[in-house]
N, C-alpha and C positions, 0 to 999 in steps of 0.2 A: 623762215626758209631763206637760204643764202642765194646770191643772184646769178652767180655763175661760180660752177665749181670746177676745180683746179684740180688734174690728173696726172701723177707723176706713176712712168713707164720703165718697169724694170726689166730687163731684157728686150731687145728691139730687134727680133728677126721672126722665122719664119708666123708665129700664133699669135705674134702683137701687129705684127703687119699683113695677114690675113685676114686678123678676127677683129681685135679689140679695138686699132687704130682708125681704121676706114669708118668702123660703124659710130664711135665718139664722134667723128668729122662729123656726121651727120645731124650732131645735137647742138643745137646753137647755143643751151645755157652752158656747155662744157668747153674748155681751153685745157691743153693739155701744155702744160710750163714745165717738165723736168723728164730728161730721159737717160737711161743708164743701161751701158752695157760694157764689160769688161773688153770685147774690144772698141775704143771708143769711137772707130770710123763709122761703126753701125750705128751708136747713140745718133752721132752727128750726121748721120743722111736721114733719119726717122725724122728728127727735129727739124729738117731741111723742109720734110714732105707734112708732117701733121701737126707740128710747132707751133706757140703762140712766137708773137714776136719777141719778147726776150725771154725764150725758153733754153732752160737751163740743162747742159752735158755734164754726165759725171760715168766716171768707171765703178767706183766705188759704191754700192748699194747704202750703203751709210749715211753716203755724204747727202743722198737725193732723200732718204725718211727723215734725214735732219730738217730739209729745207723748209721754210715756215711758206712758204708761196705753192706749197701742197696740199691737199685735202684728202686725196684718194689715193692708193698707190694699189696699181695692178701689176700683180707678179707672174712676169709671161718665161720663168727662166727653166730650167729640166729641174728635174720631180725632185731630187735631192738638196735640192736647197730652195724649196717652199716654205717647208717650217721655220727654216732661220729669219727667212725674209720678213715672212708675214708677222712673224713671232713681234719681231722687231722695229717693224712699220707700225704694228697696234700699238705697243709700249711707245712710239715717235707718236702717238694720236691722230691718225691715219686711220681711215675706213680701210677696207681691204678687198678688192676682188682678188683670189688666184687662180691662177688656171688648174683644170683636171688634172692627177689626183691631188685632192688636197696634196697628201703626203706618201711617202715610200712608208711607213711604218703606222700602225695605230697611238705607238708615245706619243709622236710626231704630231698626229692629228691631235690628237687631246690637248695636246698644248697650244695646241691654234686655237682650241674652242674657247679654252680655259684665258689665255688672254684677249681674247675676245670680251669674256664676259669682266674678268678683271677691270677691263679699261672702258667697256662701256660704249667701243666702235662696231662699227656693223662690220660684219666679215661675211661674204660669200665664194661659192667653187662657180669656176665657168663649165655645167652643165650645161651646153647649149640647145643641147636635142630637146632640153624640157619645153622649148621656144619654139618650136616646128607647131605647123597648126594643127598635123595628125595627132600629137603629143596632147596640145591643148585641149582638144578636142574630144579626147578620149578618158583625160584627166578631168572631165567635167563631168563623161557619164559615169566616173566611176565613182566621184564625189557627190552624186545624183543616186547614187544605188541602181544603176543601172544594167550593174552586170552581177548583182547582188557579192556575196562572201566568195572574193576569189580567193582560191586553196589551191592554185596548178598556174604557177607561169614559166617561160621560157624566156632567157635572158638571150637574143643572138646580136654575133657580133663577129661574124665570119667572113674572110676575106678568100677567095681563091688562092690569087696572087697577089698581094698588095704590101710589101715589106717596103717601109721606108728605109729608104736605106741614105738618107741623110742624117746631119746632127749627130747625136748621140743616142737615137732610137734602139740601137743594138747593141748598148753600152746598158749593163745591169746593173753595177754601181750607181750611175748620173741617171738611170731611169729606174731602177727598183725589179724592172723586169719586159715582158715583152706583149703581145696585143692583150694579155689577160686586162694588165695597168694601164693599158692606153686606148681602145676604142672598147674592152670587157667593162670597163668600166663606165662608159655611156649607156650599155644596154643597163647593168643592173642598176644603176641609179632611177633609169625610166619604169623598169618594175617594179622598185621597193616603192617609187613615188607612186606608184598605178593603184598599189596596192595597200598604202600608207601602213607598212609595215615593216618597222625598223627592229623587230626584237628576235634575232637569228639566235636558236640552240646549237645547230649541229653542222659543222661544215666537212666535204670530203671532197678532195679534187684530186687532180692529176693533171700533168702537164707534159709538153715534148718535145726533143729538141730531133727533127727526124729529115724533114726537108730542107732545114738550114743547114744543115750537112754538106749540102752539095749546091752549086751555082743554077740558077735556074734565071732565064735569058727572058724569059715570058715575063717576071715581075713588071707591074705597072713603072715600078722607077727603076729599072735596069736590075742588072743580075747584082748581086749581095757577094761580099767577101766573108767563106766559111768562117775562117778565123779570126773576125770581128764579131763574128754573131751571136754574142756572150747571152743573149738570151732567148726565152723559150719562143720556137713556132706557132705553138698552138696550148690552149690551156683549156678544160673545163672543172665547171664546179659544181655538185647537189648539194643545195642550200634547204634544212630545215627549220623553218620558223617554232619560237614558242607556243603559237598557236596552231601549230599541225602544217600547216602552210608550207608548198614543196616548188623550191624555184630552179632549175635548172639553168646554169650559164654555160654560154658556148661562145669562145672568141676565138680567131686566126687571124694571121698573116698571110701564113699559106696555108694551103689543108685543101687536098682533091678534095672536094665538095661541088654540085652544081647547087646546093643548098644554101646561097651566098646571100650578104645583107647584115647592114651594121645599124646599131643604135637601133633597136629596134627589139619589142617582143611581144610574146602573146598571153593571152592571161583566159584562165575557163575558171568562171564564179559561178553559183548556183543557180540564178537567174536567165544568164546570158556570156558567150566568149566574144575574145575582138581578138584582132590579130593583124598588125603594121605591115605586114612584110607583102608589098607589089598595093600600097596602098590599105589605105584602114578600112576593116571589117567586123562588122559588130554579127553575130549568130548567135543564133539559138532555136527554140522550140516555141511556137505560138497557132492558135487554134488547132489545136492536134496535126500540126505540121513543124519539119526542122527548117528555117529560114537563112538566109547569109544577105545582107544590105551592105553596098558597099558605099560609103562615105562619101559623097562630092562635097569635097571641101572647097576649090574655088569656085568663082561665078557667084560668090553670096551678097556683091556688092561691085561696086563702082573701082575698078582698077584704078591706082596712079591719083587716087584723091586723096589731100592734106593729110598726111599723116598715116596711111595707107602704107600696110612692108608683110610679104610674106618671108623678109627675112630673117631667119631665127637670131643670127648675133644682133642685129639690129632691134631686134624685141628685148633681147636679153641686156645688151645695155641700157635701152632706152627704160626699163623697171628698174633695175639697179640703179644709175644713176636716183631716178625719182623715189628708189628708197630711203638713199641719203638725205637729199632733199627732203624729203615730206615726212622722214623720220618714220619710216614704214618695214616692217621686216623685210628682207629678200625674200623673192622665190624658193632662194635655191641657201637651205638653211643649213649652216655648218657642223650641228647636230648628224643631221640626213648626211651631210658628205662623209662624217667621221664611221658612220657604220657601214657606206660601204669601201672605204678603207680595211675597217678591221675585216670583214668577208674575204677581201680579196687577200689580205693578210693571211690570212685561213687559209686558203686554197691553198696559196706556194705554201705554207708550212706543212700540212698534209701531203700535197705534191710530193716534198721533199722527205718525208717521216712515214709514208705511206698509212700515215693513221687517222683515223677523222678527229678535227678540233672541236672542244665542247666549250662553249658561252656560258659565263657562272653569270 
């Protein structure tokens, strides 16, 4: 087991200084020594605030997987250059966390996996919602047969109004596309995991490009510019599994809906349903009666003692890290990430072909 490991930071704005950075601070075996970002004033204030002391700035992503005073390298940069990144950090011998989605394309991910196993370094996606305690929690009764052979889930991941309209969010080339690839893709990684069912037959979506059309003043981040809005509003997908199994996805930005809520879904197996959304819910039928229990998840202990976090990025590194360390799988296994890449691939190609994609 090494004594403190060494974290080099590829992209240093918004998701490495919300998510990754603050919650590493909080682990004392970890120092983060290299941070890179093509503009380098950003490198240089990250390093400022979450820096070991002679922590190293680079523009170039190259220069920082070369550096030998690296161990991990977390790639926080837009969706279209993941694959290169990571590809590249694992061939430099480099562990790899990347951010959601792995990748814009399924080649794309395969090749993440596929150097993965070539080289022998652990690679995971930052799924973070699998780190939420409802997540957890639910993930145990399901691993428990608790809600017996789920055959019916719902992927949501709806937003009223909620279009980021920083970055490159609304850019389809540097992102791939629009909420299907960026919060659709939290929900259906929590049901494929819910479900531990990675082997899709049939995929059919549609997608829409209808309220970005026009300026709307109500978005949480201000009103959006139509002719930046290169990608879609709203997208859904009917996901057929191998074994009969039927998942429905549903993602927005905007979309009239009062049916709102992300990261989150519901699952009905033979035994028993649960259901995230205003809080976890497990139902079903018991002594000739239908029941609904609703989950208290805090209160189970002592607040604010040693080690104690209901925060999900903060779970989610603190495993990650002591995967490397302890030479333990991730969580959040790059297999699982690459299937639901290729899905979500499905949808936009179906969206765009109007015809359902079939999985040989």
């Amino acid at each position: 087991m090494t004594d403190k490991l060494r974290v080099g930071i590829i992209g240093c704005r918004g998701i490495a200084l919300g998510k990754h950075l603050p919650s590493l601070a909080k682990l004392g075996h970890v120092e983060v020594t290299a941070f890179c970002d093509i503009v380098k004033e950003k490198a240089i204030s990250a390093a400022k605030q979450y820096g070991s002391e002679t922590a190293r700035v680079y523009e170039d992503y190259r220069e920082l997987v070369s550096d030998a005073g690296v161990d991990v390298v977390h790639v926080c940069t837009p969706n279209d250059s993941h694959a290169e990144i990571t590809v590249a950090a694992l061939e430099a011998g480099k562990h790899v966390m990347c951010e959601k989605p792995m990748a814009i394309t399924s080649m794309d991910g395969r090749k993440m996996v596929e150097a993965a196993k070539r080289t022998g370094k652990k690679l995971t996606i930052g799924y973070q919602n699998r780190f939420r305690a409802d997540s957890q929690y639910l993930h145990q009764v399901c691993e428990e047969d608790g809600l017996g052979h789920i055959y019916f889930a719902k992927a949501h991941a709806l937003r009223r109004r909620g279009v980021p309209t920083w970055g490159v969010f609304l850019d389809e080339q540097k992102q791939g596309g629009g909420p299907l690839i960026d919060i659709g893709t939290h929900a259906l990684d929590l049901a494929l995991w819910m479900m531990n069912n990675y082997e899709p037959k049939v995929v059919l979506g549609s997608s829409h490009h209808e309220l970005s059309k026009f300026e709307h003043a109500a978005n949480a981040w201000g009103a959006w510019d139509p002719k930046k809005f290169t990608v879609e509003d709203s997208a859904f997908g009917f996901i057929v599994m191998k074994n009969g199994a039927t998942i429905i996805l549903e993602s927005s930005w905007a979309l009239n809906t009062l049916d709102i809520g992300e990261a989150q879904c519901s699952l009905s197996g033979t035994k028993a349903g649960a259901d995230m959304r205003g809080g976890l819910h497990i139902h079903g039928e018991q002594y000739g009666k239908l029941y609904t229990s609703d989950v208290q998840l805090q209160g189970a202990g002592a607040d604010f003692f040693e080690g104690h976090t209901d925060n999900a990025a903060d779970l989610e590194m603190k495993m990650w890290i002591e995967a490397v360390m302890l030479d333990k799988e991730p969580l959040v296994k790059p297999e699982e990430a690459l299937v639901v890449t290729e899905i979500l691939e499905a949808i936009y190609q179906s969206a765009h072909t109007g015809e359902a994609v079939y999985f040989s």
